[in-house]
C-alpha positions in Angstrom: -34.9 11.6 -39.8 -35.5 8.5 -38.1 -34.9 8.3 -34.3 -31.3 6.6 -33.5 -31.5 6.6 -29.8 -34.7 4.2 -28.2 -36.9 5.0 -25.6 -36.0 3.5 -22.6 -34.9 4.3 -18.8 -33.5 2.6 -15.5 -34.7 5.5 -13.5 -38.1 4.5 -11.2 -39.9 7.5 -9.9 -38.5 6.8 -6.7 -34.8 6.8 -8.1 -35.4 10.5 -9.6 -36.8 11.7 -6.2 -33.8 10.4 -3.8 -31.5 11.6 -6.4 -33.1 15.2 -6.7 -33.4 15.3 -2.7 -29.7 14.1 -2.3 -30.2 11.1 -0.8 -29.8 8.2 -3.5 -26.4 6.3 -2.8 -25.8 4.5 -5.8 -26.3 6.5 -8.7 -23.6 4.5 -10.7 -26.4 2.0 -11.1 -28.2 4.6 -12.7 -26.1 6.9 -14.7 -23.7 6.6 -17.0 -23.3 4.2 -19.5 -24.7 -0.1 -19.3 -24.4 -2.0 -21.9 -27.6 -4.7 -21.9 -30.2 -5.7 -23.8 -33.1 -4.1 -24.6 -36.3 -5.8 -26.8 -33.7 -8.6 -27.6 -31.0 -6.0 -29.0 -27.6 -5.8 -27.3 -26.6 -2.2 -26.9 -25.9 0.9 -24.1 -28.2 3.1 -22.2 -26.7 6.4 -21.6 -27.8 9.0 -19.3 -26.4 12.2 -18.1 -27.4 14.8 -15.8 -27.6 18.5 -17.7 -30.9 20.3 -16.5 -29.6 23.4 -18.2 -28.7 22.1 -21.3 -30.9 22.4 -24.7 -29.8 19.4 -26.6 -27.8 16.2 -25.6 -26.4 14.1 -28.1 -23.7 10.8 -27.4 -21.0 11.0 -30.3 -18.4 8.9 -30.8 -16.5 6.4 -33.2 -20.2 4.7 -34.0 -21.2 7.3 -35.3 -18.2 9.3 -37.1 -18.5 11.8 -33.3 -21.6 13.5 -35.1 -23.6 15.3 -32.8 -26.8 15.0 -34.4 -27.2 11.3 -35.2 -27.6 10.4 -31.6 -30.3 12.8 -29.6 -30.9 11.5 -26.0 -34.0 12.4 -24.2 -34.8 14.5 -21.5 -37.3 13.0 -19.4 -40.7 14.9 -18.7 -40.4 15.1 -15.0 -37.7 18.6 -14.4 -35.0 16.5 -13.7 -32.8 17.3 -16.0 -31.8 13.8 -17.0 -31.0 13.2 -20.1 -31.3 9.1 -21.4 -31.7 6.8 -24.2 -30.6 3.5 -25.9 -28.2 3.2 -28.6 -28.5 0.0 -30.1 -25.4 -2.2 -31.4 -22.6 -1.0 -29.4 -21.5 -2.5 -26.3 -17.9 -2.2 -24.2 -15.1 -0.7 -25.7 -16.4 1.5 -27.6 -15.1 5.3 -27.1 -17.9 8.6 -26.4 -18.6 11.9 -24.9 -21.7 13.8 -24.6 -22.3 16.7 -27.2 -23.8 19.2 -24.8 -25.5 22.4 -26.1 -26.8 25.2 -23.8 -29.8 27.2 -23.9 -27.3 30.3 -24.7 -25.8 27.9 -27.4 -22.9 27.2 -26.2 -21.5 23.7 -27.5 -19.3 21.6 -25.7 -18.0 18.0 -25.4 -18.1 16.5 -22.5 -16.8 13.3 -20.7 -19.0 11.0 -18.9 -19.3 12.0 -14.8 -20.0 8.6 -14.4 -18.0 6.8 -16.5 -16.7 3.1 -15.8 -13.6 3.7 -18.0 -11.5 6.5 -20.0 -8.9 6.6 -22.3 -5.8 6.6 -21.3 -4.5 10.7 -20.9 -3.7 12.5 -22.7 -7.0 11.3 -24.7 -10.3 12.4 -23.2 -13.0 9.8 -24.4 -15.2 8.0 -22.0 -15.3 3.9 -22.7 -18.3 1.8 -22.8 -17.2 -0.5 -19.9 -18.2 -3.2 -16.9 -16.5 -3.4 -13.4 -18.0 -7.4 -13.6 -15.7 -9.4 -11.9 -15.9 -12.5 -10.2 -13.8 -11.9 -6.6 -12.2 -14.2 -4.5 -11.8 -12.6 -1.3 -14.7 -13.8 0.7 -12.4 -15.1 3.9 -10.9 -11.2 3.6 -14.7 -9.6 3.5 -15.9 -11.8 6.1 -13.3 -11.1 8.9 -12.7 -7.5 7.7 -13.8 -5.9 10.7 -10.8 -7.8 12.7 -8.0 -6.3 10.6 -9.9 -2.2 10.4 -11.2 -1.9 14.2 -10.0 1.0 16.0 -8.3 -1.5 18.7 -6.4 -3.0 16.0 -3.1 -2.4 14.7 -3.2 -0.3 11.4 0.7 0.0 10.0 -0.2 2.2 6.5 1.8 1.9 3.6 1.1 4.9 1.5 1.8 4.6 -2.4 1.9 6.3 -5.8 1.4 3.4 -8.1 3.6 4.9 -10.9 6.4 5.6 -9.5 6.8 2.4 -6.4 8.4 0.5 -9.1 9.1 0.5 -12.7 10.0 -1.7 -15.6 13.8 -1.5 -14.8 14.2 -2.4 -19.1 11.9 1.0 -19.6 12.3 3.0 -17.1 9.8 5.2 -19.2 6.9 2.9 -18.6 4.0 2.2 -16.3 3.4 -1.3 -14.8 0.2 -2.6 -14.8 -1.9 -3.0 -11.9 -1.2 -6.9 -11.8 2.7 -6.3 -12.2 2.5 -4.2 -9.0 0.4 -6.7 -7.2 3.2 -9.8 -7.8 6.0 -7.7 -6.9 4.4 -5.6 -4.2 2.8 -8.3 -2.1 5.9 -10.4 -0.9 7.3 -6.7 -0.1 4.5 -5.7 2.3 4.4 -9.3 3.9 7.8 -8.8 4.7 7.9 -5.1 5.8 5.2 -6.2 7.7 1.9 -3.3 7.0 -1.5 -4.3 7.4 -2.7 -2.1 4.7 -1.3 -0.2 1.9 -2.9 3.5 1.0 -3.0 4.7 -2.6 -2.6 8.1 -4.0 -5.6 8.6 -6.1 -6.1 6.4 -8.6 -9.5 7.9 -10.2 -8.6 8.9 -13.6 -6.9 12.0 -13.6 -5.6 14.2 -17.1 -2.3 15.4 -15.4 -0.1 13.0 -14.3 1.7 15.4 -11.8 -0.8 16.4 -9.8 -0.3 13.1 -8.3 -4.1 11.8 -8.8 -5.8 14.9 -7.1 -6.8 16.9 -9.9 -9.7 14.1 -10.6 -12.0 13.7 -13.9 -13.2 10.7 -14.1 -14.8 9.9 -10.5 -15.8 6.2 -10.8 -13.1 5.2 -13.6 -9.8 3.3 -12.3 -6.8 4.8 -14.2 -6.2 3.2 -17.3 -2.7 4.2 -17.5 -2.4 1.0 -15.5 -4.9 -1.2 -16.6 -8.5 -2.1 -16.8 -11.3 -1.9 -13.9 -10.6 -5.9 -13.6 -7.0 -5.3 -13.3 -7.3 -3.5 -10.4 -9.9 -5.4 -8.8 -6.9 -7.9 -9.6 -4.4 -6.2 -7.6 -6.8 -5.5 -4.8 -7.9 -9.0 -4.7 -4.4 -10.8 -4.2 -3.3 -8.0 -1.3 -6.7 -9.4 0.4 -6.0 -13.0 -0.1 -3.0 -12.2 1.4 -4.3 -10.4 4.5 -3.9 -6.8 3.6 -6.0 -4.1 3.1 -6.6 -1.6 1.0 -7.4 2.3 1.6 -7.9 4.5 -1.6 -7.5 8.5 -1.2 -10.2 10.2 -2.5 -11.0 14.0 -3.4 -14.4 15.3 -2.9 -13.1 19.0 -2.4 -12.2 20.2 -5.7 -11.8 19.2 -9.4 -9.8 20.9 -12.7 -11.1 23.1 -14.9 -10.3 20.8 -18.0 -13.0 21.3 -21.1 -13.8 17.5 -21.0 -14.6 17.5 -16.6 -17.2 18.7 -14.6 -16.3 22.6 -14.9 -19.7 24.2 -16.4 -20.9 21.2 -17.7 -24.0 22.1 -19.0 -23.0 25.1 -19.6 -23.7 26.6 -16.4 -22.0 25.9 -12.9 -23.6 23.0 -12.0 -21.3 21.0 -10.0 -18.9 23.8 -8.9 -20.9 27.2 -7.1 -20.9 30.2 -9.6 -19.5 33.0 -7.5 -15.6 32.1 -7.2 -15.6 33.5 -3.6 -17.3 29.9 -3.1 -16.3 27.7 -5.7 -13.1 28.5 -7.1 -10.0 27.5 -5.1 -7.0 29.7 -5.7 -4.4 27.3 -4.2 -4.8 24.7 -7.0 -6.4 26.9 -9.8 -9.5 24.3 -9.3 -13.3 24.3 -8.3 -15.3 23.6 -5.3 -17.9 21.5 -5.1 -21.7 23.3 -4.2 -22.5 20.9 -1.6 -25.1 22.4 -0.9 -27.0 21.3 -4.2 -28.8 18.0 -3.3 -27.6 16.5 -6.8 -24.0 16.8 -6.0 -23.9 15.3 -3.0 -25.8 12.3 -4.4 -23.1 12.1 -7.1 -20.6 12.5 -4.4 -21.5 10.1 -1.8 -22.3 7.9 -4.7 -18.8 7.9 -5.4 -17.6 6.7 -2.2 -20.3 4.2 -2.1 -19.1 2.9 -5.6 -15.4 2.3 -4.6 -16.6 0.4 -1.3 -19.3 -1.6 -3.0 -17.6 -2.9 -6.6 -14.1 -2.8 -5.3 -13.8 -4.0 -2.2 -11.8 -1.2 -0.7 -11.3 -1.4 2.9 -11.0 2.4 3.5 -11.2 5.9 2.0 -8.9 8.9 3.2 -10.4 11.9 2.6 -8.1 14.4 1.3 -8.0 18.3 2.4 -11.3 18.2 4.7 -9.7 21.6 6.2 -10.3 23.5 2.8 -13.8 22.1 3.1 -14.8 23.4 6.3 -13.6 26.8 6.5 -14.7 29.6 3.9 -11.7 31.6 4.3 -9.7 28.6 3.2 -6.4 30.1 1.9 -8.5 33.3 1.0 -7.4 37.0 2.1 -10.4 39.3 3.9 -13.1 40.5 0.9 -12.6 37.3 -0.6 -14.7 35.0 1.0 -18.4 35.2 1.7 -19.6 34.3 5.8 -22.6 31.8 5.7 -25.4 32.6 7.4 -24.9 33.4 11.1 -21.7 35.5 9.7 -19.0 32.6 10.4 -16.2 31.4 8.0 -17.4 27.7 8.8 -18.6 26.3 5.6 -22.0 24.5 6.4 -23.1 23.1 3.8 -19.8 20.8 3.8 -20.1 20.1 7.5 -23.5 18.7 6.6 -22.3 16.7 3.5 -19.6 14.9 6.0 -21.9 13.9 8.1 -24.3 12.8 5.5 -20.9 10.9 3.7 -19.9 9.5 7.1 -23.3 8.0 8.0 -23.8 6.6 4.7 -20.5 4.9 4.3 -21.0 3.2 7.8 -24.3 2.8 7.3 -23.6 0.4 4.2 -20.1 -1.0 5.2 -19.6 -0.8 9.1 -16.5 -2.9 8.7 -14.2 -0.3 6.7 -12.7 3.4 7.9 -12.9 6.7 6.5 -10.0 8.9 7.3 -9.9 12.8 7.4 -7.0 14.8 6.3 -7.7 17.5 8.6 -5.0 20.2 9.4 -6.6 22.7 12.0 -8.5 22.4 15.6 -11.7 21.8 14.3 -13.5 19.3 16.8 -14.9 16.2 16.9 -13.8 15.2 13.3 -13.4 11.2 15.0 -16.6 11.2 16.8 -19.6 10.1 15.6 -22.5 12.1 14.0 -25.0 11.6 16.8 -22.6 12.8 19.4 -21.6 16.8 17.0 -18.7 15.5 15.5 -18.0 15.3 11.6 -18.5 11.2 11.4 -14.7 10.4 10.7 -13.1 6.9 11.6 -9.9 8.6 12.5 -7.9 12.1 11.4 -4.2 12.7 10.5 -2.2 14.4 13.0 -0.7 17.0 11.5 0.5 18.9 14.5 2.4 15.3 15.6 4.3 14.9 12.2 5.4 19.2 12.0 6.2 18.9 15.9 8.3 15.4 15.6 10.2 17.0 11.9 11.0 20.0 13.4 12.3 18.5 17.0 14.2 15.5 15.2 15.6 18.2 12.2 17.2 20.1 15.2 20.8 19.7 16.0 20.7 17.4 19.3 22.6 20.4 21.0 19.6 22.4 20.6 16.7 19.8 21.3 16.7 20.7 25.1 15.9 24.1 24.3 12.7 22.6 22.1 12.2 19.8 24.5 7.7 20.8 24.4 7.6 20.2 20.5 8.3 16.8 21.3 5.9 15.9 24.3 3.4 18.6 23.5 1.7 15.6 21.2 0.5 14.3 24.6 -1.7 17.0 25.6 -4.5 16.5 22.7 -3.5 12.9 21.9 -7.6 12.0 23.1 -9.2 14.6 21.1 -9.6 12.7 18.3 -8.7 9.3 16.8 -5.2 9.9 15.9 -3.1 8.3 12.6 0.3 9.5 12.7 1.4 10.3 9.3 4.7 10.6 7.4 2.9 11.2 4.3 4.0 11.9 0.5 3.7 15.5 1.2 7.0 15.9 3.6 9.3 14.4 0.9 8.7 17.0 -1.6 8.8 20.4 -3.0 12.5 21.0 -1.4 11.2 20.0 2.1 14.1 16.8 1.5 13.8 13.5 2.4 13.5 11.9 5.3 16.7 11.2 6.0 17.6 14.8 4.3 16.1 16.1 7.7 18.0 14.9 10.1 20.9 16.3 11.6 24.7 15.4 11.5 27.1 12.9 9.5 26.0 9.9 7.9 25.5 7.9 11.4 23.6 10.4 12.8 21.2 11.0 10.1 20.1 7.0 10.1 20.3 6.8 14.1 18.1 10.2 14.6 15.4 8.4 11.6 15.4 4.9 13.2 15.0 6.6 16.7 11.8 8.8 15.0 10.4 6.0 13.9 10.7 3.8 17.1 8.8 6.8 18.8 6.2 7.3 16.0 5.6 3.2 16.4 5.3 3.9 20.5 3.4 7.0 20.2 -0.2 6.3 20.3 -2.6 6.4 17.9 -2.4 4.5 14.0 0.8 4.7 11.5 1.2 5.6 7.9 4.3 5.9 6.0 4.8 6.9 2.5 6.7 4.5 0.5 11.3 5.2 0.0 10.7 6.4 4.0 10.9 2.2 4.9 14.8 1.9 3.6 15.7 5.7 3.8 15.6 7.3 0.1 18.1 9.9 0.1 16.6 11.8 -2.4 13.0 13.6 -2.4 10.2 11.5 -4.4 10.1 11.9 -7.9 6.8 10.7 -9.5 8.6 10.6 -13.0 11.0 7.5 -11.6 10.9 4.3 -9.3 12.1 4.4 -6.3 16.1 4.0 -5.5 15.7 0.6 -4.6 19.1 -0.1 -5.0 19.9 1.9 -1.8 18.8 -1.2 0.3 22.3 -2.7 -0.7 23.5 -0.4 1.3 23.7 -1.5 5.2 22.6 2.2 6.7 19.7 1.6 4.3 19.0 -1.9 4.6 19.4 -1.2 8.7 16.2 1.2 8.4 14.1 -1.3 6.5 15.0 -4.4 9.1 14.4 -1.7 11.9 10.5 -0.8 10.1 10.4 -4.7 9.8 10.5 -5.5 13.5 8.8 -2.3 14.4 5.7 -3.5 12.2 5.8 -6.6 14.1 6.2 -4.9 17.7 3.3 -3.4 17.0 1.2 -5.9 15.4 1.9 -8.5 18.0 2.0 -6.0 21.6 -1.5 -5.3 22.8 -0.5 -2.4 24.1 0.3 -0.5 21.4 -3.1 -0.8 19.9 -5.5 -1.9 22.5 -5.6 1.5 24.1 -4.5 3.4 20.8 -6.9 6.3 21.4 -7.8 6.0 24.9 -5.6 8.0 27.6 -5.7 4.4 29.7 -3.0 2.7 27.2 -0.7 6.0 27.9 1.1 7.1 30.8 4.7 9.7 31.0 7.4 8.1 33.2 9.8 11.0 32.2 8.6 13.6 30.7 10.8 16.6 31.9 14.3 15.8 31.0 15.1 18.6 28.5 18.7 19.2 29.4 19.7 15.4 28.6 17.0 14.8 26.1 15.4 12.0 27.6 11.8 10.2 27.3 10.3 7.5 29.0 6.4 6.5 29.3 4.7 3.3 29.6 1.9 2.2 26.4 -0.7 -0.5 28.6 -2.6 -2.9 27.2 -5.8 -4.6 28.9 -3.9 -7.0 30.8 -1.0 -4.8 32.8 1.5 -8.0 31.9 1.3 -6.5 28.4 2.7 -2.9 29.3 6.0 -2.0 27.8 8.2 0.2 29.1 10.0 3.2 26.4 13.1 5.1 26.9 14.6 7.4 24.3 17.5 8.8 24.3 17.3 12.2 21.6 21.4 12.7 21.9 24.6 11.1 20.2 25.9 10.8 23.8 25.8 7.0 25.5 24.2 8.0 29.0 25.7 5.1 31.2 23.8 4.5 35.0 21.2 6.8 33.9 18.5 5.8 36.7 14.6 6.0 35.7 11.4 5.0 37.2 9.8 2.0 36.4 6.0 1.2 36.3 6.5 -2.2 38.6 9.2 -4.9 40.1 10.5 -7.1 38.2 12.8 -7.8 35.6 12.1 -5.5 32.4 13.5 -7.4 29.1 14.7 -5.5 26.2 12.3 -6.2 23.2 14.3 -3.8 20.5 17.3 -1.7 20.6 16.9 0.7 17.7 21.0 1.2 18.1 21.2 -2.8 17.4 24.1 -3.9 15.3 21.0 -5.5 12.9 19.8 -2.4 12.3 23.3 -0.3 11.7 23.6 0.6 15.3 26.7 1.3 17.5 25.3 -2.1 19.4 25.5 -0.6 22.9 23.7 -3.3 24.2 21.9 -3.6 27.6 19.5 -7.3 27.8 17.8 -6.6 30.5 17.4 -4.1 33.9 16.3 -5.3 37.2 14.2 -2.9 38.9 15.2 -1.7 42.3 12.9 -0.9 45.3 14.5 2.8 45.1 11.9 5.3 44.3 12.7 7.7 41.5 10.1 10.3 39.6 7.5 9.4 41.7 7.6 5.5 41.4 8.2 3.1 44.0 11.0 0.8 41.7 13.6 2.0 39.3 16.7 0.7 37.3 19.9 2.0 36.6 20.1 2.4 32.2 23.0 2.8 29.6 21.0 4.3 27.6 22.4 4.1 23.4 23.5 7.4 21.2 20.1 8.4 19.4 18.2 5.4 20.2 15.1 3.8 22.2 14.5 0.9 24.1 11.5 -1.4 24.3 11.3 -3.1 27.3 8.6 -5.8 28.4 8.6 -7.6 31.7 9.4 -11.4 31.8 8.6 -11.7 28.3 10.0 -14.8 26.5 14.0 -13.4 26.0 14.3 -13.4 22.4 15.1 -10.6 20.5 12.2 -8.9 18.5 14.6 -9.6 15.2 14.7 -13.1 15.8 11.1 -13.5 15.8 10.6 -11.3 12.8 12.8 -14.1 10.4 10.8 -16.6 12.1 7.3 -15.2 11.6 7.3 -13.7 8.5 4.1 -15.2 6.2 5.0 -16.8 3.1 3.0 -15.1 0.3 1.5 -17.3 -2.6 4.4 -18.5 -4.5 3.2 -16.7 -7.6 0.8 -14.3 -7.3 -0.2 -14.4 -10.6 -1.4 -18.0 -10.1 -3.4 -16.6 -7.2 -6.5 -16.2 -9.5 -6.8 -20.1 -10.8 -6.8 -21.4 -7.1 -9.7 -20.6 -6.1 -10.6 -23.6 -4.1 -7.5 -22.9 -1.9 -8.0 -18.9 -1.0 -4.9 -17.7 1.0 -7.3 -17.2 4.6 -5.2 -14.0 6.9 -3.2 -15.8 9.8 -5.1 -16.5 13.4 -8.5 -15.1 12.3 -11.6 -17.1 12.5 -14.2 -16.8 9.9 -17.7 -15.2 11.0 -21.0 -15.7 9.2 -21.8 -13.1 6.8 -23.2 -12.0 3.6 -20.6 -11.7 0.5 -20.6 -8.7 -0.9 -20.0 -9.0 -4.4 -20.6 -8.0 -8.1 -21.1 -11.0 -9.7 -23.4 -9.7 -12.4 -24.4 -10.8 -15.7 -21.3 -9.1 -17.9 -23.9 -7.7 -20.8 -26.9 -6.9 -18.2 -25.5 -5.0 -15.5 -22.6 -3.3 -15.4 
């Protein structure tokens, strides 16, 4: 019969030979599906990867999903690319690839590369375009100012289904554009730099929270199109935010339509399950050591930096990546080479990732979930380490729950859990997380933690979070932890947002409020963030009256502040404490402040005393509040941090929505001077490029 698919190819030599020896970065230009013209005819090239497959067909509504009709080519060179053009269909339209092996086994398949899906439960790839003309030069051009590792970095995380819901249907998911208008004036005012979303890659099960991944380089369409979230990423950088996606390159389901034995053989995923099967989450490993996958891998990093403007990626469960005996008992796990349990092949794909991502965009940050010792995951490639901007600290956020989930009684007895932080601090470049994974699966919420009546529980959170923002290193905090949820997060429901009615709750929001600004407007919280010269103990040793004081220090030593906590419900009146210089030391925030729900015990100011005490040559006399800290700043300008909160707050665009039809008048981030640079953009013909 005659030939429905043309001839026809976007692959060079050149493109085939960096793809098959791992080391082509943009594949999505290649692959997939791109509707353009060919010979005057509107239509859409399609090519796959399937080197071990016999036949290849594209079926879909076009052609009543007959497998025969539609025959792509493999191309002559051992490749295993399969390609061809199908005139008279464009975007929109719905397909999968018809894949039979060479043992005949027949199976439809999703595309790897696809732009677009349907929305879950359906399976089909879409015919689609991520054109989309942005308007966030003045963010792209100053970018580097708001993701430098001397900056401050105040992380909202988010699961975009369940932050907020149509509160008529509780039942249904806003759109990406919704979100953005109410979810911009909230971070303006709660004061993060960036917000961090749970994976929004299309994924078939909704519970798994994003992580169970299918479509790689398709935005979820359970909220939208591709131009609806390069919507919503657009208004959060018009409005001085940025934006860090989670993304999964260590495992992916087993569902018929995904990667698992795609062309009928393991091709993405190793054979022997020792290596590519993962028994925690009943998924499969990625062979990084095939030069194919870790093109389509790195790829898909590339993609999200390049066509969405994403300021960051944080890479989630690097630790089951590096180690072979990953959750595995002895017998089930294979050494490498030299006999270790150290994966290799992964170590060299994050350093390959990490070079390539900076290599292209300097400017963002990738960030490594990474729960064991391994070293160097921060430092750069050329100097042994993994290539990472920064790595969560796990050990902070177990150590910190478990000391502030203790009775205060008890904390002297545990006093190391919550100083031993301090002793690996400089290993890497730390981001202190309170992350979406302590607020399920029974382990309660935040304030479900702490200790004691209802006081008690707020005071011990607020006083947590004063030291997280004083500890040094980066911040991230999933979203309900700003006001205080009481219950664990549900990703069926919105968030109780009617708790902030409630003044314990609404105390905990104001506190994260003038925390964010503390720390976006004190140099010496972030100047020095991961560098043991912004960090110095004044008391360390106090167990029996749980008590910590040290000094963060900026560049300038007029920028030090001075930190006292006080990790009991006992008001410690004329408790004396060493003080890094004369002067009088104003306090900047009072975590126990009547604003934020406190007892008020209230203490202005302390003049220090020529009296040595712990070693320093001037010391004060402190009442020191129940379950609180102090911020103190000498000679600053005496206005409380709360006041200057109300009064600094940036006003977002009236109505986001209008955001998009002024674009002569772009909403520039506050005090930043634009830099000459080149725009990175995707302003592409809509039918010729995709």
């Amino acid at each position: 019969m005659q030939r429905s698919v043309e001839i026809y190819s976007l692959f060079t030599d050149f493109d085939v030979s960096l793809f098959r020896a791992g080391k082509h970065h943009k594949l999505y230009e290649k692959f997939g599906s791109h509707a353009l013209l060919h010979n005057g005819n509107a239509g859409t090239y399609f090519a796959v990867w399937a080197p071990n497959a016999d036949s290849v067909s594209v079926i879909g509504n076009f052609n009543g999903w007959n497998p025969y009709s539609h025959t792509l080519l493999v191309r002559w060179d051992g490749s295993g690319i399969w390609e061809g053009f199908v005139p008279g269909i464009g975007v929109g339209e719905l397909y999968k690839y018809h894949i039979r092996s060479y043992q005949g086994e027949m199976s439809e398949k999703g595309d790897p590369f696809a732009l677009q899906c349907e929305q879950p439960p359906k399976t089909a790839s879409v015919v689609s375009t991520t054109w989309y003309e942005w308007d966030d030069e003045d963010w792209m051009q100053v970018r580097h100012e708001h993701n430098g590792l001397n900056k401050p970095i105040a992380v909202y995380e988010m699961h975009l289904g369940s932050w907020i819901r149509d509160p008529d249907n509780p039942e249904k998911l806003l759109n990406y554009r919704d979100i953005a208008d109410k979810l911009i004036p909230y971070i303006i005012e709660a004061g993060f730099t960036h917000v961090e979303l749970l994976p929004i890659m299309e994924h078939p099960y909704y519970p798994s929270w994003g992580y169970q991944l299918t479509g790689y380089f398709a935005a979820s369409s359970r909220y939208g199109s591709p131009q609806d979230l390069m919507y919503f990423i657009e208004q959060l950088h018009r409005n001085g935010i940025g934006v860090v996606l989670d993304w999964v390159p260590s495992h992916f389901p087993g569902d018929a339509h995904g990667l698992h034995r795609f062309d009928g053989t393991h091709l993405y995923e190793h054979e022997d399950p020792r290596l590519g099967y993962h028994p925690d989450w009943s998924s499969y490993i990625f062979n990084y050591g095939r030069n194919e996958v870790r093109s389509f891998l790195i790829s898909n990093a590339i993609f999200w930096l390049e066509r969405y403007h994403v300021d960051g990626l944080r890479v989630d469960a690097v630790a089951s990546m590096l180690y072979l005996d990953y959750s595995r008992n002895e017998g089930e796990w294979i050494p490498n080479e030299y006999g270790g349990r150290e994966n290799l092949q992964a170590v060299g794909f994050l350093k390959e990732l990490n070079e390539a991502v900076y290599g292209y965009f300097p400017d963002v940050q990738t960030i490594a979930e990474e729960s064991t010792s391994w070293p160097g995951v921060s430092r750069p490639v050329y100097g042994g380490g993994l290539g990472f901007g920064m790595k969560w600290m796990m050990g902070w956020m177990h150590d910190t729950l478990a000391y502030f989930g203790r009775d205060p009684l008890f904390r002297q007895h545990h006093h190391g859990q919550v100083t031993f932080s301090m002793l690996y601090a400089f290993h890497e470049n730390f981001m202190l997380p309170i992350s979406h994974d302590e607020v399920v699966h029974g382990k309660g919420s935040m304030v479900q933690k702490m200790p004691g009546d209802e006081w008690q529980r707020f005071a011990n959170l607020r006083t947590l979070y004063l030291y997280m923002y004083t500890h040094p290193g980066t911040k991230l905090l999933f979203m309900g932890c700003e006001f205080g949820q009481t219950s664990e997060w549900n990703h069926n429901q919105s968030l109780d947002w009617h708790l902030m009615q409630y003044e314990p709750h609404r105390g905990v929001f104001e506190l994260i409020k003038s925390l964010n600004y503390l720390y976006r407007n004190e140099p010496a919280l972030y100047e020095y963030s991961f560098s043991a010269e912004g960090f110095e103990w004044i008391e360390e040793g106090d167990a029996p009256n749980s008590v910590l004081a040290y000094v963060r220090k900026g560049i300038r030593r007029e920028d030090d502040l001075f930190i006292i906590l006080n990790l009991t419900p006992v008001v410690r009146y004329s408790y004396r404490c060493g003080l890094p210089a004369q002067g009088e030391w104003t306090v900047l925030l009072n975590s126990d402040d009547h604003v934020y729900c406190g007892s008020d015990a209230q203490q202005p100011s302390v003049q220090a005393e020529p009296i040595r005490w712990m070693n320093r040559e001037w010391s004060a006399k402190f009442t020191l509040p129940p379950l609180a800290g102090l911020v103190l700043k000498r000679n600053p300008e005496k206005q409380p941090i709360r006041n200057k909160v109300l009064q600094s707050e940036k006003k977002p665009l009236k109505n986001v929505s209008e955001a998009s039809q002024e674009k002569k008048k772009p909403v520039k981030p506050a005090n930043v001077t634009a830099l000459p640079s080149k725009r990175r953009t995707t302003k592409k013909n809509p039918i010729n490029n995709n």
